[in-house]
MILUM-725086 format. One record per residue (C-alpha): residue number from 0; residue in one letter; z, x, y. Coordinates in Angstrom, 3 decimals, padded with zeros to 6 digits. Last residue first. Layout:
# residues N
> i / aa / zz / xx / yy
> NUM / a / Z / X / Y $
...
//
This chain:
# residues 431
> i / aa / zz / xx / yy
> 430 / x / -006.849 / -026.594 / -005.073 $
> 429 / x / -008.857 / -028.729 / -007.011 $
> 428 / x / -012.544 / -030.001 / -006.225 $
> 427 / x / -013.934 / -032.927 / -007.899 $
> 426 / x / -017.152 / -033.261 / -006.033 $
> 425 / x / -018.904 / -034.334 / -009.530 $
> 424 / x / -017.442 / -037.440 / -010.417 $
> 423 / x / -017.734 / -038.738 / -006.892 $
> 422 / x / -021.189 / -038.288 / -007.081 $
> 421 / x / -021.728 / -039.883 / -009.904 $
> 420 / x / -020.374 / -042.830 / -009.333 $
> 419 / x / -022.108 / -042.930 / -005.911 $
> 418 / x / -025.483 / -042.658 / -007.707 $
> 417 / x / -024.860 / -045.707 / -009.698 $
> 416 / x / -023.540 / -047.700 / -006.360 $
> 415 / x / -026.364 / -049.499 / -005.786 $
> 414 / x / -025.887 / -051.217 / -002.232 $
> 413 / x / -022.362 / -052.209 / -000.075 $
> 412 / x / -021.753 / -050.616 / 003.374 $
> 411 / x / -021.619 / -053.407 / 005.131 $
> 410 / x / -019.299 / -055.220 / 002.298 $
> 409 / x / -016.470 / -052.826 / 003.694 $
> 408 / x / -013.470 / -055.365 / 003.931 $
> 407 / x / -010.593 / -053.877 / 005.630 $
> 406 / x / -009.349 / -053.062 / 002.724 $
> 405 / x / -010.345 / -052.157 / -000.023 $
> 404 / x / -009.372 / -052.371 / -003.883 $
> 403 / x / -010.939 / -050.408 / -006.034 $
> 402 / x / -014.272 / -048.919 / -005.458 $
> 401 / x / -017.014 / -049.365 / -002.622 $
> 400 / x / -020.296 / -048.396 / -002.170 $
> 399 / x / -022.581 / -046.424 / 000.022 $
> 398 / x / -025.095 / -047.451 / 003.073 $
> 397 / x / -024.778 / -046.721 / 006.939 $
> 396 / x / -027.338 / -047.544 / 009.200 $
> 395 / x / -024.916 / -049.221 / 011.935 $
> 394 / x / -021.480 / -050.111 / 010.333 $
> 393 / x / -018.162 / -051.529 / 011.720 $
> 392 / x / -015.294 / -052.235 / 009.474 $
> 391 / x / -012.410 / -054.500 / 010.060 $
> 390 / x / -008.928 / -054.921 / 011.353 $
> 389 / x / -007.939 / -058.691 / 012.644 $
> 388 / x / -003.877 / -058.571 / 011.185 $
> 387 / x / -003.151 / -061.003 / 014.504 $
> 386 / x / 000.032 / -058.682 / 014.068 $
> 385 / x / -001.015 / -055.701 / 015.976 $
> 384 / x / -000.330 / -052.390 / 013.982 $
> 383 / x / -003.626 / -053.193 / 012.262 $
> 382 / x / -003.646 / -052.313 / 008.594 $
> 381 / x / -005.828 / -049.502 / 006.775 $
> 380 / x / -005.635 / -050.369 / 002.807 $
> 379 / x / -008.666 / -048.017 / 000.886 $
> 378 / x / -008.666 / -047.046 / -002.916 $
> 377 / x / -012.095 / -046.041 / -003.273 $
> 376 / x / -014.835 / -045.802 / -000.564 $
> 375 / x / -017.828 / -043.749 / -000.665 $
> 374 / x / -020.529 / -043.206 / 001.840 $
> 373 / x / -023.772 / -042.125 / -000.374 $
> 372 / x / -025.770 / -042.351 / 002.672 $
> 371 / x / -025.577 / -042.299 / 007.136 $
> 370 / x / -029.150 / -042.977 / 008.597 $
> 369 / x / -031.259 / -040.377 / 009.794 $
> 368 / x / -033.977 / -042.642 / 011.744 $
> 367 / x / -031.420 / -045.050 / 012.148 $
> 366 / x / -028.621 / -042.778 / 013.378 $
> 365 / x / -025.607 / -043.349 / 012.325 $
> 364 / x / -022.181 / -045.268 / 013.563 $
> 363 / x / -019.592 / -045.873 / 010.818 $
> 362 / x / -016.518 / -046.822 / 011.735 $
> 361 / x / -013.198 / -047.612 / 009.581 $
> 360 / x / -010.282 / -049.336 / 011.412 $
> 359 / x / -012.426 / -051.100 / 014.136 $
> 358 / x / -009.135 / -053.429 / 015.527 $
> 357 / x / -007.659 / -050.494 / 017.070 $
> 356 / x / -004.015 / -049.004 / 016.335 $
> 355 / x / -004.416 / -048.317 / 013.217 $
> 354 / x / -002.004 / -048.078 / 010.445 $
> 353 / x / -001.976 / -046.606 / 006.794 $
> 352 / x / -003.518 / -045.681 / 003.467 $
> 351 / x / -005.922 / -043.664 / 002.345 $
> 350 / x / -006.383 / -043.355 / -001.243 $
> 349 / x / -010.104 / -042.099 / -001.798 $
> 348 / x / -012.802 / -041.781 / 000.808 $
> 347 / x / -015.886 / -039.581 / 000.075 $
> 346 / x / -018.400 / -038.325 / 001.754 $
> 345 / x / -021.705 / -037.815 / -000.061 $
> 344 / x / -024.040 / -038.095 / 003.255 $
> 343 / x / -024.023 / -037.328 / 006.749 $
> 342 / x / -027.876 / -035.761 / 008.556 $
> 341 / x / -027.463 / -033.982 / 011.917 $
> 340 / x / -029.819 / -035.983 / 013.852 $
> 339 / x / -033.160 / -036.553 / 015.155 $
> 338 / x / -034.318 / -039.507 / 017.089 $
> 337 / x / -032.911 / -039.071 / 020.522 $
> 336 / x / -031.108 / -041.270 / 023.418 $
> 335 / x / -030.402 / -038.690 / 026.072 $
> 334 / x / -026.587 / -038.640 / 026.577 $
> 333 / x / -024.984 / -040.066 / 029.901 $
> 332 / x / -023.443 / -037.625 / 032.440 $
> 331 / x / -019.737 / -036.308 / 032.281 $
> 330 / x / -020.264 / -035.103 / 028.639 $
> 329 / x / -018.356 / -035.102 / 025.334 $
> 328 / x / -020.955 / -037.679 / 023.430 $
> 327 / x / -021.209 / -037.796 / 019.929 $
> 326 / x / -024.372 / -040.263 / 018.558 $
> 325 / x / -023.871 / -039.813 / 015.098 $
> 324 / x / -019.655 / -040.873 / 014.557 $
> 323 / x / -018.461 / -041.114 / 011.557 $
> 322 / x / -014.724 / -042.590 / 011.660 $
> 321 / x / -012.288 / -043.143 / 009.584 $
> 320 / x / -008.558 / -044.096 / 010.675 $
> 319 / x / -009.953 / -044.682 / 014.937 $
> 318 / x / -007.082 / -045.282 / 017.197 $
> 317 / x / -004.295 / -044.132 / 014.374 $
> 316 / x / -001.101 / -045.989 / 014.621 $
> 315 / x / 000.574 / -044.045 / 010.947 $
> 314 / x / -001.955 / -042.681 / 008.645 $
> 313 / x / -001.309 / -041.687 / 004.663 $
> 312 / x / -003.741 / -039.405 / 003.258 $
> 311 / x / -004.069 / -038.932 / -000.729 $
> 310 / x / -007.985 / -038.457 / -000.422 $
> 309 / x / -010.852 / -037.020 / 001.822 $
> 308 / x / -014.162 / -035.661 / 000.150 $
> 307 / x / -016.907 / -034.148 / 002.083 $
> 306 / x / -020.218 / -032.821 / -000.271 $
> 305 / x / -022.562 / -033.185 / 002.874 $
> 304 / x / -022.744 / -032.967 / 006.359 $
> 303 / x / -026.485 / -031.485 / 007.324 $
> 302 / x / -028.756 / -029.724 / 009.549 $
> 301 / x / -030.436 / -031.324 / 012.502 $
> 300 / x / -029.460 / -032.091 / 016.307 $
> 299 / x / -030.531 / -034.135 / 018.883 $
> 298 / x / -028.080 / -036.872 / 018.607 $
> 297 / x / -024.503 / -034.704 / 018.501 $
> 296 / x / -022.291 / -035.261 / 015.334 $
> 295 / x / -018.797 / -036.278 / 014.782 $
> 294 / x / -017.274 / -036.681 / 011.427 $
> 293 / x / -013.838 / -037.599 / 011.496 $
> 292 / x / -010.487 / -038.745 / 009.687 $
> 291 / x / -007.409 / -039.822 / 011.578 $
> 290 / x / -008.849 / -039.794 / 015.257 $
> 289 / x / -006.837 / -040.816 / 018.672 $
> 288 / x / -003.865 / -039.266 / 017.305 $
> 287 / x / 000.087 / -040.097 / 016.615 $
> 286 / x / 000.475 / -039.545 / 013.044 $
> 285 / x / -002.024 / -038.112 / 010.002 $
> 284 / x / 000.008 / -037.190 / 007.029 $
> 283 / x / -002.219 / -035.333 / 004.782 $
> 282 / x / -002.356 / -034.942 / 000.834 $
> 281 / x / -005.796 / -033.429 / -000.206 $
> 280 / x / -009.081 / -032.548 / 002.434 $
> 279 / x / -011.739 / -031.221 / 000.595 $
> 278 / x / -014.999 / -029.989 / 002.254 $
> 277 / x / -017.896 / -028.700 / 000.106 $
> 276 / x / -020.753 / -028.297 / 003.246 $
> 275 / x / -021.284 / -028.034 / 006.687 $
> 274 / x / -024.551 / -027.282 / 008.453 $
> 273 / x / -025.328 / -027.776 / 012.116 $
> 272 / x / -028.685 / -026.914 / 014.021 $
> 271 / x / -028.901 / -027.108 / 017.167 $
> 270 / x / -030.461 / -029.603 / 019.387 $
> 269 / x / -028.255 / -028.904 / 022.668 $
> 268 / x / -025.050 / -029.809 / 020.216 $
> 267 / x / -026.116 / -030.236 / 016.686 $
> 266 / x / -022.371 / -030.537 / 015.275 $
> 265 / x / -019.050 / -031.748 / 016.913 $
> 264 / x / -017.779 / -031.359 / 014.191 $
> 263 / x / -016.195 / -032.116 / 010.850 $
> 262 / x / -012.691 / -033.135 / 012.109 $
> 261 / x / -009.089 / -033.928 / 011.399 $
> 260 / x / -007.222 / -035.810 / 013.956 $
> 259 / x / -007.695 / -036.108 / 018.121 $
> 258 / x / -004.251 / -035.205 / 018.614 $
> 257 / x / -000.528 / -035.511 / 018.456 $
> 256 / x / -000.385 / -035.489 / 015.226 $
> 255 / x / -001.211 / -033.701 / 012.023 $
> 254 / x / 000.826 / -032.932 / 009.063 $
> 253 / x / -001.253 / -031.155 / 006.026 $
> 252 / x / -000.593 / -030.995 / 002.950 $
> 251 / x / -003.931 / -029.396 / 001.443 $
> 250 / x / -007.088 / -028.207 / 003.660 $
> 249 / x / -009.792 / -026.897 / 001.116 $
> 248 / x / -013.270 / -025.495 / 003.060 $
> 247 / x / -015.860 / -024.373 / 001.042 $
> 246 / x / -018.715 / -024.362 / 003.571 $
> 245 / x / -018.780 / -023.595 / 006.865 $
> 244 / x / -022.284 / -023.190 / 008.943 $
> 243 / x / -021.471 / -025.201 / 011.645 $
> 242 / x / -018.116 / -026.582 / 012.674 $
> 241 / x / -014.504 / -027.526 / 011.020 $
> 240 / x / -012.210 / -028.349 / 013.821 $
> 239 / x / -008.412 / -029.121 / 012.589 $
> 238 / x / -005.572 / -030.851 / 014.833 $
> 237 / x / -008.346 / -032.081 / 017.208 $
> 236 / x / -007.056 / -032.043 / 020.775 $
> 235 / x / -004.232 / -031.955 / 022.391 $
> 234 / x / -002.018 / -030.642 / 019.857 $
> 233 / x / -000.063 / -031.046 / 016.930 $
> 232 / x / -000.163 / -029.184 / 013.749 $
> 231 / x / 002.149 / -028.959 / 010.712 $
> 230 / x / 000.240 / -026.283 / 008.115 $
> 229 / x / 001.167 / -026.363 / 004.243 $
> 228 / x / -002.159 / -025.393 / 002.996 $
> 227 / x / -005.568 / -024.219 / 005.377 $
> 226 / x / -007.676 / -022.727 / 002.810 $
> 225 / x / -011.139 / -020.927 / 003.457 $
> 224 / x / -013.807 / -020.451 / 000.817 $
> 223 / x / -016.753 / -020.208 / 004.145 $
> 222 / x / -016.830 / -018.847 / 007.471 $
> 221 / x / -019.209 / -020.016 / 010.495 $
> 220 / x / -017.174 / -021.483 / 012.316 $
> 219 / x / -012.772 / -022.597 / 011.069 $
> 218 / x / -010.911 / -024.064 / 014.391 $
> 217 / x / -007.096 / -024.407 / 013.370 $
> 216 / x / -005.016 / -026.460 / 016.525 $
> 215 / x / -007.807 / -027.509 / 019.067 $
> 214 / x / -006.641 / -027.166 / 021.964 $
> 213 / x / -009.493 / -028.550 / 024.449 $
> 212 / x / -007.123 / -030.506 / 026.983 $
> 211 / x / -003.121 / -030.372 / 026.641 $
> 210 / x / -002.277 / -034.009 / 026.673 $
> 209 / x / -000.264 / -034.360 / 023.416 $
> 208 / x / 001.188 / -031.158 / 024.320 $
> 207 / x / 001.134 / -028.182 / 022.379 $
> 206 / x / 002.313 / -026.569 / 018.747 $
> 205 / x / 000.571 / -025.086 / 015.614 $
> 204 / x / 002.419 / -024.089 / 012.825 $
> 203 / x / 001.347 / -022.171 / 009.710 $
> 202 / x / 003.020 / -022.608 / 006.276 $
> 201 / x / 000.022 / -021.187 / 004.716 $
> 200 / x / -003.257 / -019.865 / 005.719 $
> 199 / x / -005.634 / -018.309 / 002.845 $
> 198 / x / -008.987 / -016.813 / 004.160 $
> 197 / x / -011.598 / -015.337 / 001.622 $
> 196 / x / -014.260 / -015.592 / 004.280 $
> 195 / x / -015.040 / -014.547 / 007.825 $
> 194 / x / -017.657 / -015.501 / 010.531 $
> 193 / x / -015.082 / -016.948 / 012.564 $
> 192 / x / -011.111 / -018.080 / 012.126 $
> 191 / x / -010.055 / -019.234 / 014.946 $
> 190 / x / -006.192 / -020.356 / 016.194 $
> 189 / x / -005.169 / -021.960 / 019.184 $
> 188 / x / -007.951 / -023.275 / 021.252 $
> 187 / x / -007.579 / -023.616 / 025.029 $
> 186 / x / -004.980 / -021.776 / 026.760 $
> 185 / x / -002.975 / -022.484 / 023.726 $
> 184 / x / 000.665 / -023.726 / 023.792 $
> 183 / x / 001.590 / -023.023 / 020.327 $
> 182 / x / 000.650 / -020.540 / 017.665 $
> 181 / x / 003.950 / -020.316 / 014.856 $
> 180 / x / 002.922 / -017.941 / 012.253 $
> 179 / x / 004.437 / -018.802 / 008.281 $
> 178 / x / 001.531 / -016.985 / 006.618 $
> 177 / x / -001.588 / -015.609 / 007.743 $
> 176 / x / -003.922 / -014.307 / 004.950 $
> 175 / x / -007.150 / -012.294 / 004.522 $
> 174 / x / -009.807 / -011.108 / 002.272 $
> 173 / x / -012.635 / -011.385 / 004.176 $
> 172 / x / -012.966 / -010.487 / 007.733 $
> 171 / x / -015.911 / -011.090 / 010.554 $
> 170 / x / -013.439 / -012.685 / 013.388 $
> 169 / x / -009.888 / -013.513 / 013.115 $
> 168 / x / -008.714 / -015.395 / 016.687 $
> 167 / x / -005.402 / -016.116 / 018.128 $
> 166 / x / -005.076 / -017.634 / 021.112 $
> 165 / x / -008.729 / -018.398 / 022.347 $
> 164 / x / -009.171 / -018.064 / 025.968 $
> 163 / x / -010.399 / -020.659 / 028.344 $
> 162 / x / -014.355 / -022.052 / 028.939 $
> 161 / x / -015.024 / -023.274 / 032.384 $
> 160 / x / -015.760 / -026.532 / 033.526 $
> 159 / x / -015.519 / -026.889 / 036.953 $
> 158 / x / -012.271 / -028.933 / 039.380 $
> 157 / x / -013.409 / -032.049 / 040.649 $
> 156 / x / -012.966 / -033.478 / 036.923 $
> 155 / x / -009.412 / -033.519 / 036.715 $
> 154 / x / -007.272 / -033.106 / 033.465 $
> 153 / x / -010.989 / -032.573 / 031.584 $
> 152 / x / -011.948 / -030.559 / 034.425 $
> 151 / x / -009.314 / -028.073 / 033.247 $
> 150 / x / -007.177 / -026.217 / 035.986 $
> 149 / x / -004.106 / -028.366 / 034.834 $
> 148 / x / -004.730 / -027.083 / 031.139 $
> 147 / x / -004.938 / -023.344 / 032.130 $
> 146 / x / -001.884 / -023.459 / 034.397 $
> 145 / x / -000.219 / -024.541 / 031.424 $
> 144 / x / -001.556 / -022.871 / 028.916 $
> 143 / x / 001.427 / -020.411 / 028.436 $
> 142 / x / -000.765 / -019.102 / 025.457 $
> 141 / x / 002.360 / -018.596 / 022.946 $
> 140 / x / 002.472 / -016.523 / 019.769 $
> 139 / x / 005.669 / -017.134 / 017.889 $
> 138 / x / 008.068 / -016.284 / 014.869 $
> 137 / x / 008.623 / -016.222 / 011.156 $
> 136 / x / 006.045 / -013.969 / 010.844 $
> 135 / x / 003.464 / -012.546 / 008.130 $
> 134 / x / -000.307 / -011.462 / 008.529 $
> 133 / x / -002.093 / -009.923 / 005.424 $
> 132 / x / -005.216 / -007.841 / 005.630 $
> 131 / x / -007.335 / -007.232 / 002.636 $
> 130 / x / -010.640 / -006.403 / 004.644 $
> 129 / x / -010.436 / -006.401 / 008.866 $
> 128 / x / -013.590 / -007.044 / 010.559 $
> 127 / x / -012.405 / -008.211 / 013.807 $
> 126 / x / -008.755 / -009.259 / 015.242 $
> 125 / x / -008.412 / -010.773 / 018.545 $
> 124 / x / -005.738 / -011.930 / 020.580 $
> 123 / x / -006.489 / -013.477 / 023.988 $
> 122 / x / -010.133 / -013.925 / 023.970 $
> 121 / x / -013.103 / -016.300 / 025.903 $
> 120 / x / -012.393 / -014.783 / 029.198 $
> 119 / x / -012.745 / -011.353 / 028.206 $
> 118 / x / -014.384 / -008.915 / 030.385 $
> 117 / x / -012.997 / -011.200 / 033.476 $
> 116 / x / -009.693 / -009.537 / 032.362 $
> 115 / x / -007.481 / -012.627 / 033.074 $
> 114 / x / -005.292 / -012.415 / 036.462 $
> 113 / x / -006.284 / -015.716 / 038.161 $
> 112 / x / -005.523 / -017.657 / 034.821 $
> 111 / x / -002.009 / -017.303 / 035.710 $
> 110 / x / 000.262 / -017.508 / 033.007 $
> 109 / x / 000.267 / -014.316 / 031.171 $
> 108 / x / 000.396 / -014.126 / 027.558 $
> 107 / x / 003.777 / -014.462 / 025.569 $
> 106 / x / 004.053 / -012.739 / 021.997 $
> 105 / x / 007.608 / -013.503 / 020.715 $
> 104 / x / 009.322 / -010.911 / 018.455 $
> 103 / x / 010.165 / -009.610 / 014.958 $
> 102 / x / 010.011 / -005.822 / 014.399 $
> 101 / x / 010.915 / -006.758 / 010.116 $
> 100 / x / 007.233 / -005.589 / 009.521 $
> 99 / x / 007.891 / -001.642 / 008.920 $
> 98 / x / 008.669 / -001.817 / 005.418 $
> 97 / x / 008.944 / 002.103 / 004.226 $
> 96 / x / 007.054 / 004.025 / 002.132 $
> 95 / x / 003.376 / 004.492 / 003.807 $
> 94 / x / 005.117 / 006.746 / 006.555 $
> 93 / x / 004.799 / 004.450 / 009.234 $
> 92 / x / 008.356 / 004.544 / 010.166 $
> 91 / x / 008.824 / 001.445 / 012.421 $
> 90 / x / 011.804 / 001.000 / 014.548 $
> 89 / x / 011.169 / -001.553 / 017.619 $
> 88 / x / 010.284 / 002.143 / 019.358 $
> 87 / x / 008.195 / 003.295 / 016.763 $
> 86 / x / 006.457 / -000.180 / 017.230 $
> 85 / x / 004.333 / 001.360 / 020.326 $
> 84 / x / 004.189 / -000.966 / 023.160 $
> 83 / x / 001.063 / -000.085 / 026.055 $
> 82 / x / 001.371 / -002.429 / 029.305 $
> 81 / x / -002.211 / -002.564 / 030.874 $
> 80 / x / -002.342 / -003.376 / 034.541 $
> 79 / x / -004.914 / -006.290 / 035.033 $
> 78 / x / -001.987 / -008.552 / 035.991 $
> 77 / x / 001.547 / -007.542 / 034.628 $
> 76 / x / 001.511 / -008.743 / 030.866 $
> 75 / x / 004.337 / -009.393 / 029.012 $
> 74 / x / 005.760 / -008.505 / 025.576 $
> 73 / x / 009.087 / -009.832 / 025.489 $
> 72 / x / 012.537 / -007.994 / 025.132 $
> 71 / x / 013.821 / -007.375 / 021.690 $
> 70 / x / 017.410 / -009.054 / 022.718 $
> 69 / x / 017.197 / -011.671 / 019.921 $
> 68 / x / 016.564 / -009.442 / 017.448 $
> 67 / x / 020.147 / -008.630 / 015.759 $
> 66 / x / 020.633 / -012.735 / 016.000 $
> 65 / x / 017.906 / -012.957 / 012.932 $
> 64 / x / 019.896 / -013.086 / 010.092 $
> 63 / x / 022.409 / -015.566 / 011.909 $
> 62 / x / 019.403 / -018.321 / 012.749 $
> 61 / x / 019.633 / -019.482 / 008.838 $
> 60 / x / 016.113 / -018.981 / 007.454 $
> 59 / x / 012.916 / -020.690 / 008.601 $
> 58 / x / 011.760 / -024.004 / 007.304 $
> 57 / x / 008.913 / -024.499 / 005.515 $
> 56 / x / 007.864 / -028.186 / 005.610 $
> 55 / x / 007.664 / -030.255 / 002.727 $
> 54 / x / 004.487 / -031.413 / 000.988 $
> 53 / x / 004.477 / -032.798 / -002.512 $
> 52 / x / 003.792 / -036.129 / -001.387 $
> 51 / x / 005.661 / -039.431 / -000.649 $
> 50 / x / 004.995 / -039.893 / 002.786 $
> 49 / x / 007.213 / -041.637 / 005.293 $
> 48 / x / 010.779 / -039.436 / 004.749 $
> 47 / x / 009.092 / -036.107 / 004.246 $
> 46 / x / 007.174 / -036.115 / 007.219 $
> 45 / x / 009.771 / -037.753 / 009.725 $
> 44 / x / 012.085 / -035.236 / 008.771 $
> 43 / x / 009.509 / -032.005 / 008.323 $
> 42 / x / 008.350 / -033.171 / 011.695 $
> 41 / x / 010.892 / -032.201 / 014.520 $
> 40 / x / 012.215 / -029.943 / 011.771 $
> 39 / x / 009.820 / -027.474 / 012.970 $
> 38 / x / 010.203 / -027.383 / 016.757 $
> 37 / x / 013.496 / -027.202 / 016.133 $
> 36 / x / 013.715 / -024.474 / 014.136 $
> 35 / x / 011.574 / -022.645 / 015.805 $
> 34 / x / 012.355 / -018.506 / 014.455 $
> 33 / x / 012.003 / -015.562 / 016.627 $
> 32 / x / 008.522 / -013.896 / 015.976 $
> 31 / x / 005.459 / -011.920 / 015.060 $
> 30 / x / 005.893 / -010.275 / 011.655 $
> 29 / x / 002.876 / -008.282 / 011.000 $
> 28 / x / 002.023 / -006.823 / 007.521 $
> 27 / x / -001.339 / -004.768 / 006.757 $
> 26 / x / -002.198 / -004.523 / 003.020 $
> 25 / x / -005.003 / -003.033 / 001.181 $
> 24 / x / -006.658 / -002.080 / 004.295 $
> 23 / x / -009.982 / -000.381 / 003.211 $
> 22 / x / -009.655 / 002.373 / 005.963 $
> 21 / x / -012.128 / 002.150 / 008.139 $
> 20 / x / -012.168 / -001.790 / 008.808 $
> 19 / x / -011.340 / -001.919 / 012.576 $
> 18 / x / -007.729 / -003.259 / 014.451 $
> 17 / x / -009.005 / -004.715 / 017.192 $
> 16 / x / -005.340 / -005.549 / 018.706 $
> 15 / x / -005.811 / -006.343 / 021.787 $
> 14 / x / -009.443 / -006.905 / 023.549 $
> 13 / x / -008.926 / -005.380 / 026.871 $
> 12 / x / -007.502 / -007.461 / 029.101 $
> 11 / x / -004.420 / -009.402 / 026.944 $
> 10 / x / -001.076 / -009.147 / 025.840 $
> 9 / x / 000.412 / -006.045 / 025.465 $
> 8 / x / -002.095 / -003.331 / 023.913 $
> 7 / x / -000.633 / -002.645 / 020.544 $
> 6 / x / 000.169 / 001.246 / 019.112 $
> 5 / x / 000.031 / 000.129 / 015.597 $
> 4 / x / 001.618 / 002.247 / 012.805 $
> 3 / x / -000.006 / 001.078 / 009.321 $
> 2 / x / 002.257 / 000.341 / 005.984 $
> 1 / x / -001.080 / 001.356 / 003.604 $
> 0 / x / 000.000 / 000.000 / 000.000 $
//
């Protein structure tokens, strides 16, 4: 096992912590933080308690064994002036014997967005092409958005649109996992995991304000055979972004809310092409958000959803439970009607049960000159919060067929269902 000494670039400017591939890391280990209890038990209580499923939250250890590293001061950035920490002084060895990782801490980045390196305005903490790398904390990274969210135009739309930095970001890797990191309070997205595969995250936790704008929680692009398992996210915008050219994605027990929910998308943007593929989603708790389960596409676009399947998710006052939307609009002007889209088919809807807080509980919008197929539903109950009990389905060139009891009615979506069958037989995917 390598045990690496890392001189690390506080905070932000100049790309921190590229740590580069030359080695063959067999192991790299990097606590991160002082524990969050509370912000952790604020949803393994009402998690456990409404869903029966095999997911429980990780909590941290008794706040005693870590008292010895509550005075480790902060890592903070002063402006464009670059503030060098070597570990040797938080007691690392780095002689390839000794366990170097217990330097816990909290990683804060500067709160004015005046004093980001213009070189990097997309990037706070960014790792690239790293190769057996493991990340371990019990602790936190925080964005101190703030300023960032109030400048957004989505808080107020005199001000212009400008992109904000990612968090945390793993870009062109394989063979890596994050364990047990707390990310919250994102200048824009949290966590990203880009052009890399092999990539196992467990018992991660993702935290910011239900009105935060743009902070996505866990946003997986181009990368494929990536697990998200055990993660509690809530945020102000989709818990978990899946976007083009993923494939093999397996999310398992995961808590989501507040937020726009779990999506697929946005896809096909400006006429691109978007392609994702083999997604399982297995035991979720989905609380709070404006989305449960979602597909949302661009019209314009090409390329393909396909191979989806959702099941064992319990919702609680959900705007919109299911939802595929084709004709995805995040723009202050109106959308140019087009024929070509992003074609949706072989998704599949098993055991979801819940609330919603709109009338449409399941929504399918598609294109008619790429119409939505092969949309399965098995096992469905989705009941209004209100009590006139007037849920229902919406579809608009959508076909697939319908299994078990469920409810609202889907007869909309009702043709031959042979090649359904099958399909659902053969997306089985375990993780």
């Amino acid at each position: 096992m390598h045990i690496i000494k890392l001189t690390q670039k506080s905070i932000v400017q100049e790309n921190i912590l590229k740590i580069m591939n030359t080695l063959h890391l067999l192991c790299f280990l990097l606590f991160l933080a002082l524990p969050i209890r509370l912000a952790s038990k604020q949803y393994s209580g009402s998690f456990n308690e409404d869903y029966n499923g095999p997911f429980k939250v990780q909590e941290t250890d008794e706040e005693d064994e870590f008292d010895e590293f509550l005075n480790l001061p902060n890592w903070e950035s002063g402006g464009r002036k670059k503030d060098v920490s070597n570990v040797d002084a938080f007691g690392a060895v780095g002689d390839g014997v000794s366990d170097d990782t217990k330097i816990d801490g909290t990683i804060v980045a500067p709160d004015d967005p005046k004093v980001w390196d213009p070189d990097h305005p997309r990037m706070w903490l960014g790792y690239y092409n790293l190769s057996n790398v493991f990340f371990q904390g019990k602790g936190v990274i925080d964005g101190s958005g703030s300023k960032w969210w109030a400048a957004s135009c989505k808080r107020n739309k005199s001000n212009p649109c400008i992109g904000a930095p990612t968090a945390l970001t793993i870009d062109s890797s394989s063979r890596v996992r994050v364990r047990d990191l707390t990310v919250q309070n994102g200048q824009q997205m949290h966590f990203t995991i880009a052009r890399s595969e092999i990539v196992r995250v467990s018992g991660v936790t993702v935290l910011a304000p239900g009105n935060s704008p743009n902070t996505d929680g866990i946003h997986v692009t181009t990368s494929k055979n990536v697990v998200l398992h055990n993660c509690v996210i809530g945020t102000g915008d989709d818990c978990i972004s899946i976007v083009s050219h993923s494939s093999n994605i397996k999310m398992k027990n995961i808590y989501c809310g507040p937020g726009h929910g779990i999506s697929i998308g946005s896809l096909g943007k400006n006429n691109s092409i978007g392609q994702v593929e083999t997604v399982v989603l297995d035991n979720a708790f989905i609380r709070d958000t404006t989305n449960g389960l979602r597909i949302k596409t661009w019209q314009g676009g090409s390329g393909y959803v396909r191979a989806v399947r959702y099941e064992n998710v319990k919702m609680e006052n959900v705007s919109n439970p299911i939802i595929i939307d084709q004709f995805y609009c995040d723009s202050p002007t109106k959308c140019e009607d087009q024929a070509s889209a992003v074609e949706v088919s072989e998704i599949l809807y098993k055991n979801i049960t819940g609330t919603s807080a709109t009338r449409i509980a399941m929504k399918f919008a598609c294109s008619e000159t790429v119409p939505c197929s092969k949309i399965v539903l098995n096992n469905i109950n989705l009941q209004s919060e209100s009590e006139d009990g007037d849920e229902e389905t919406y579809c608009n060139n959508a076909s697939g067929s319908v299994h078990g009891h469920v409810h609202p009615s889907a007869d909309c979506l009702l043709q031959n269902s042979e090649e359904e069958k099958s399909y659902e037989h053969n997306i089985r995917t375990e993780l």
